[in-house]
N, C-alpha and C positions, 0 to 999 in steps of 0.2 A: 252415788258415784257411777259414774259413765264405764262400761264396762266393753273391753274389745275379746272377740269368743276367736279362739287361736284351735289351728287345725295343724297338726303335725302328721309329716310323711316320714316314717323310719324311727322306729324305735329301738335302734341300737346303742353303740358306747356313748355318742353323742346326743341321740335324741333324750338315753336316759340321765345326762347329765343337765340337760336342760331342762327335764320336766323337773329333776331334785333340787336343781335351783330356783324354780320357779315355787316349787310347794316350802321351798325355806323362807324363802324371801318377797314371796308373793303381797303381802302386809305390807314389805318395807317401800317395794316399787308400788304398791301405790296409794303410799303414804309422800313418798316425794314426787310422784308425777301427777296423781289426782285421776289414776284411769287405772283400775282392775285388768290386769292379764288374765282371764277365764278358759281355762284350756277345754274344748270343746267337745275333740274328738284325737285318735290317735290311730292312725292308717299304719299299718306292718301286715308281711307277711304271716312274721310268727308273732299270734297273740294269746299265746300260753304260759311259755316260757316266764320264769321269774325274773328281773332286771334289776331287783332289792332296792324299789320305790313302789309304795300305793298310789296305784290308781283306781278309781270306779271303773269295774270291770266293763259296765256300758260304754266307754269312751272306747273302748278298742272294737277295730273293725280290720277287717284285709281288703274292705272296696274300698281304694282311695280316690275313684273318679266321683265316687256319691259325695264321699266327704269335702272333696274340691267345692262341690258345685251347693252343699251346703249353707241354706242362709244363716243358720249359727256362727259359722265360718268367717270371718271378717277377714282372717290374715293365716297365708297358708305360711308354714315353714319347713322346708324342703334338707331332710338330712339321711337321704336313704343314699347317697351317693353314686357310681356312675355317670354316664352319658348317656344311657337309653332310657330309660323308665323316667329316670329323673328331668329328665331334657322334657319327655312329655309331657309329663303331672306340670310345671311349672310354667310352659307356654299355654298351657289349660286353665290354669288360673292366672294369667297376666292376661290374657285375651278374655275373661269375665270381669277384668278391673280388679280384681285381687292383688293385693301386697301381696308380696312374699319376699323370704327371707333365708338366704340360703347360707351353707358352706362348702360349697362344691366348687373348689379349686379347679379340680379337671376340667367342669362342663362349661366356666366361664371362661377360661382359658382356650377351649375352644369352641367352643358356638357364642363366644360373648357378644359378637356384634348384633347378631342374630335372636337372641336374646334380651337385650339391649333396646333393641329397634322397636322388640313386641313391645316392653315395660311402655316405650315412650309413646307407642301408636294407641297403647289403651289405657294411657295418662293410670298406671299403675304404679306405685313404691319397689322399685328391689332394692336391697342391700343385702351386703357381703360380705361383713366385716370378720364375719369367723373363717372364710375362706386363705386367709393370710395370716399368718403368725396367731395362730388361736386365739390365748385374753388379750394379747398386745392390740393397741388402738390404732393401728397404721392407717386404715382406709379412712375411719373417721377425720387422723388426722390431715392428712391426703385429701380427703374432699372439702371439708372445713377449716380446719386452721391454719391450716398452709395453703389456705388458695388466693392469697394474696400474693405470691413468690414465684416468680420464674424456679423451677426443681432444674438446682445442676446437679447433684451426683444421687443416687440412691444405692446402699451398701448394704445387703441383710443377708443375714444366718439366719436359714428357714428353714431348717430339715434339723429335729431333733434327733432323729436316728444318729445323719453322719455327725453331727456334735459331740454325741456321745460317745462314738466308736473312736472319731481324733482327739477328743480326749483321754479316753481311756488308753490309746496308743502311746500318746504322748506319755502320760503318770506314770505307766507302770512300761512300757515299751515292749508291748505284747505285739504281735503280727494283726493285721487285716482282718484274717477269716478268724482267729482265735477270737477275738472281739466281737465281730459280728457274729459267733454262733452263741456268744454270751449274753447280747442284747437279744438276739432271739429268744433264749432259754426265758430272758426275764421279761418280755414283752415289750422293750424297746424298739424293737426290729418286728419287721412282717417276715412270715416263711419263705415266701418270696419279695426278695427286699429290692429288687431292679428299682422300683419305683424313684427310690429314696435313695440309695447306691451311686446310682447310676446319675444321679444330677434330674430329672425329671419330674419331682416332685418340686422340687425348687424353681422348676421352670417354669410351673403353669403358675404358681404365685408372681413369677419375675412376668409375665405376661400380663397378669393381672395389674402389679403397681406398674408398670410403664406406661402400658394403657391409658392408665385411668390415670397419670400423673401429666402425660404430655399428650392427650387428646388425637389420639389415633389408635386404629386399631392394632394390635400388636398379635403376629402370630408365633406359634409355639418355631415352625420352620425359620423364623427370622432370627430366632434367639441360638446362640452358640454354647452349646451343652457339654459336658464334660462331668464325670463323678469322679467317686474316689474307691473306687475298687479298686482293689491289688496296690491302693498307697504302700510304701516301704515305708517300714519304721526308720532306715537310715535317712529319710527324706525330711520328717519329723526332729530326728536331730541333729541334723547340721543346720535345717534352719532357725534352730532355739539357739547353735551356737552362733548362727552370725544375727541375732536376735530377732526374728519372726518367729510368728506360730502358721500354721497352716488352716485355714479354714475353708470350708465349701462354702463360697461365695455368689449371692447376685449382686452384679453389679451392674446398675443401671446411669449412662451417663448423658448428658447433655453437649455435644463436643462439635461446634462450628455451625451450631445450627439445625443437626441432626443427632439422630442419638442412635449409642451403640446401649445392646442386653446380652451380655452372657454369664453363665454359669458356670464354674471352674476352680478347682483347689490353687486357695492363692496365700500367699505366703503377706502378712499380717503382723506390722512392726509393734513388740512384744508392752510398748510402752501406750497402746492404740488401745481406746475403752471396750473394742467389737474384740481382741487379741482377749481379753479377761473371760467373754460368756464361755461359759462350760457346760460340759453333762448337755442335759435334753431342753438346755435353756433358745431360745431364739433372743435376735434383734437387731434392729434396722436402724442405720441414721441416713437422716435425709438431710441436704445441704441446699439452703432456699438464698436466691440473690437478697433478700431481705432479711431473714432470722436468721443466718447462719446455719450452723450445724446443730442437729435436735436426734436424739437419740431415743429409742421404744426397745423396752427390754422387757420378759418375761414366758412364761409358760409359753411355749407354741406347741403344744395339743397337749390330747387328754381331753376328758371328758365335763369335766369341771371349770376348765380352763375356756373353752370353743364354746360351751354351753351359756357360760356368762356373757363372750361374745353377741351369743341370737341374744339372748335376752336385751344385752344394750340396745340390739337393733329393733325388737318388737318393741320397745318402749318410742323408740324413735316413729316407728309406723302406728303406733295408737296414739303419738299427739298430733301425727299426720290426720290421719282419720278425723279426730277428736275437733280440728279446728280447721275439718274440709280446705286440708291445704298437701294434696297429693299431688308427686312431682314436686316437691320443696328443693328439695335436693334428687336431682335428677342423679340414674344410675351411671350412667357417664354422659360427657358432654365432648363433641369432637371439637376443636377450634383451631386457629392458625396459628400457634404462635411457634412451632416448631416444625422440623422437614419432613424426613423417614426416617424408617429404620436402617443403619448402613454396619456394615459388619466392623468387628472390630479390630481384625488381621491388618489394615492399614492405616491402625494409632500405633504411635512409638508407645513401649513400654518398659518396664524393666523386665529383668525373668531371672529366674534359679534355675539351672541345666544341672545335672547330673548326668555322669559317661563312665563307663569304667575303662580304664586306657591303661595302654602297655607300659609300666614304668621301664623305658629307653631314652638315652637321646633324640633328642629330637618329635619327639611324640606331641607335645603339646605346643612344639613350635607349628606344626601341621595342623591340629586344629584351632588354633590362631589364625594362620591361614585362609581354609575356608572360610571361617566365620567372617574374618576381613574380607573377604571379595563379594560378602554378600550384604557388607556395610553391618556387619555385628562386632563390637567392641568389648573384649572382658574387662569389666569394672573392677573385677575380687576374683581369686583362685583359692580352694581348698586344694591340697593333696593328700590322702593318707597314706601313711608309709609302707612299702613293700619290698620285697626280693625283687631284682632288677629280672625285666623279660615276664614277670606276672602280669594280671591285671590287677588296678588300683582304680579303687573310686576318686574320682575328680568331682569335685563341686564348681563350677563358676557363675558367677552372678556378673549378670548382662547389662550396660550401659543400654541406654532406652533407643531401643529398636522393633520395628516392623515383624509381628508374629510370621507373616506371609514371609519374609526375610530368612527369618530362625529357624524355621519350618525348613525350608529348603536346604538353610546349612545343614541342619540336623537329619537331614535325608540324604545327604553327603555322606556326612563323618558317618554314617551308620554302617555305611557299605565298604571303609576303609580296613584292612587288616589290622590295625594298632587301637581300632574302638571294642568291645567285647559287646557284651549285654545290651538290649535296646535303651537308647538316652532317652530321658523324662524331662518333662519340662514344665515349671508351674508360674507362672503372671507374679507379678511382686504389687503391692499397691502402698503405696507411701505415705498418702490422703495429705497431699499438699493444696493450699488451699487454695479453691476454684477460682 
C-alpha cells in the first residue's frame, strides 16, 4: 500500500486532535482510500509537554524549516496559527511543490490571494476546509458540489463562542458579561475574547466563503463587521416576542450582479432551521440557482471536530499525489461571473430599533417624523408601559429600508430631548426566496 509521510507544524488543541484521529482511525482511512497517512514528523515549539496522545518521541522536533524541506515529507499541515510564522513555513513549502493543508482562518483571510497565487505558480494542493466551521464540510461543499450553481445567498453561524453566550442569554436571561465570564471560566471563551465578540472571527471565515464562492478576492476591509458585545437581554426578548431569535450572522449575498458581506446580530424568524442551532453548534445554508437551499450543520471547533476536517483534506491530497493529479481542485479559481464587493448600506432591508422615549404626547408622533423624512416607515411598534414624563423602551420593526437611511434618522432622534439611552439597531432577514 502506497504510503504519503505527513509533516505537521503546531502541535497544539488542534494539531493534537488530528494526530488522535489519525492513530484511531488510521487502519480505517486506508482501508477506504487505499493510501497510508504516515505521520513523519511533528514541528512545535514545545516538545515536552504531555498532549495525552503517543507519539514516537523521534517525530518531534522545534526545527520546522528542516522538517518542511524533508523528503519523508510529502504533505506539510500547517496548524500552529497566526500570520507570521505561519505565513512563512507554508509559502516554504508551496514554493518546493508541497501540499499543504491548513486551518488558518486569519492568514487566508488575509494574505489569501497571495497565498493562492504561490499554491498555483508551483502547481502545489492547498486546502482549507478546517479553516471554516471546523467538522462542517462547507468548503468541500463550495468547491465541489455546488459548483454547478450560480451561489445567491450564503447565511452561516460561525463563531461558537457568541452562540453560546446568545443562547445562554436567551434560556436563562442572564446579561452579556455574566455569560461571557462563564464561557470563559468553562473554555468556551478566550481571556481575551475581541476576536469572537467583536464579529472578527466570523469575518475572516465570511472572506473566506465569499471568496472562494464568487471568484474574487474578497478583503477583510470590504466586509462590514459588527459583534455583539454589550447585546441587552431586553433585545433578546422582545425579539422572541415578535418571533425572532438573534444570531451573529454572515451573510453573504449575490444582489444585481454584485455582492454584499457583512457581519451583524440579526434577528432570525424563530420558525427558520439556522433560529434552532444553539450552544457551540455552527451552520451555514447556502442558496444555489439550481439546488436550492442546502444546509451544513455541526461542531465548528474543538479539536476533534477541525482535526477530522485536516484529515478529510489529507486524504484528498494523497489521492492527489497518489494519481500525479496535483491542482485537481485548484485553491481558488478567480472568474467572471460576478462584479465587486459593494456595501450593503444601499440594500432596502428590514430592521428592529429600539429607543427609550419619553412617555408624553406627542413623542412618537416625532419620531415617526424623522424616520418619514428620511424615507423609514414603521411596520410594528412595541411600547412598554410607564409613568407618564419617564422613559419607556419602544421596540419598532422597520418597513424595508436603506441602512445609510436609518443611520442618519437614528443620529437624529439621538440628539432629541424625548429619546434617553443610545438607540440600537439589528438587520431582520426573513430568507424569502432568491
Amino acid at each position: 500500500m502506497q504510503e504519503i509521510g505527513i509533516g505537521l507544524l503546531g502541535f497544539g488543541t488542534v494539531g493534537t486532535g488530528m494526530v488522535r484521529g489519525l492513530l484511531r482511525n488510521g487502519d480505517l482511512i486506508a482501508g477506504r482510500c487505499g493510501i497510508r497517512l504516515v505521520l513523519r514528523a511533528i514541528a512545535d515549539q514545545d516538545v515536552t509537554s504531555d498532549r495525552g496522545v503517543e507519539v514516537d518521541p523521534s517525530l518531534l522536533t522545534t526545527d520546522a524549516e528542516a522538517m518542511i524541506k524533508d523528503p519523508r515529507v510529502d504533505v506539510v499541515v500547517e496548524l500552529i496559527g497566526g500570520t507570521t510564522a505561519a505565513r512563512t513555513f507554508i509559502l516554504q513549502a508551496l514554493k518546493l511543490g508541497k501540499p499543504v493543508v491548513t486551518a488558518n482562518k486569519a492568514l487566508l483571510a488575509e494574505h489569501g490571494e497571495e497565498i493562492f497565487n504561490v499554491a498555483a505558480e508551483n502547481d502545489a494542493d492547498l486546502y482549507y476546509e478546517a479553516s471554516v466551521g471546523g467538522g462542517i464540510p462547507i468548503i468541500r461543499a463550495l468547491r465541489e458540489g455546488l459548483v454547478a450553481n450560480h451561489i445567491e445567498s450564503i447565511y452561516g453561524i460561525l463563531n461558537g463562542t457568541c452562540n453560546y453566550i446568545l443562547t445562554r442569554m436567551e434560556n436563562e436571561g442572564l446579561a452579556f458579561d455574566d455569560v461571557l465570564k462563564q464561557a470563559q471560566d468553562l473554555g468556551f471563551a478566550e481571556a481575551e475574547p475581541s476576536l469572537d465578540i467583536d464579529g472578527w472571527d466570523t469575518a475572516h471565515k465570511t472572506a473566506i466563503l465569499a471568496s472562494l464562492t464568487y471568484g474574487l478576492p474578497v478583503s477583510l476591509d470590504q466586509i462590514e463587521v459588527s459583534g455583539i458585545r454589550g447585546l441587552d437581554p431586553i433585545d433578546i426578548r422582545h425579539a422572541k416576542n415578535l418571533g425572532y431569535r438573534i444570531k451573529l450572522m454572515a451573510v453573504i449575498k449575490h444582489v444585481g450582479g454584485d455582492v454584499t458581506a457583512q457581519v451583524r446580530p440579526t434577528l432570525v424568524p424563530l420558525s427558520h432551521p439556522l433560529a434552532s442551532v444553539s450552544g457551540v453548534f455552527n451552520a451555514v445554508m447556502v442558496h444555489g440557482d439550481v439546488v436550492g437551499d442546502t444546509m451544513y450543520y455541526g461542531q465548528g471547533a474543538g479539536p476533534d471536530a477541525t482535526g477530522s476536517a485536516v484529515l478529510g483534506d489529507l486524504v484528498d491530497v494523497a489521492r492527489n499525489l497518489a494519481s500525479d493529479s496535483k491542482q485537481r481542485i485548484p485553491a481558488f479559481v478567480e472568474h467572471e461571473h460576478y462584479g465587486s464587493i459593494i456595501s450593503s448600506s444601499d440594500m432596502p432591508a428590514k430592521y428592529f430599533v429600539r429607543l427609550s422615549l419619553q412617555n408624553q404626547p406627542g413623542s412618537l408622533g416625532q419620531v415617526a417624523s424623522r424616520l418619514g423624512a428620511r424615507g423609514v416607515s414603521i411596520a410594528s411598534m412595541i411600547q412598554e408601559p410607564g409613568p407618564v414624563d419617564t422613559y419607556v423602551p419602544v421596540v419598532l420593526i422597520m418597513e424595508a429600508a436603506r441602512e445609510m437611511d436609518l443611520l442618519e434618522a437614528m443620529a437624529e432622534l439621538d440628539s432629541l430631548d424625548i429619546v434617553g439611552e443610545h438607540i440600537v439597531s439589528y438587520g431582520i432577514e426573513e430568507f424569502q426566496a432568491d
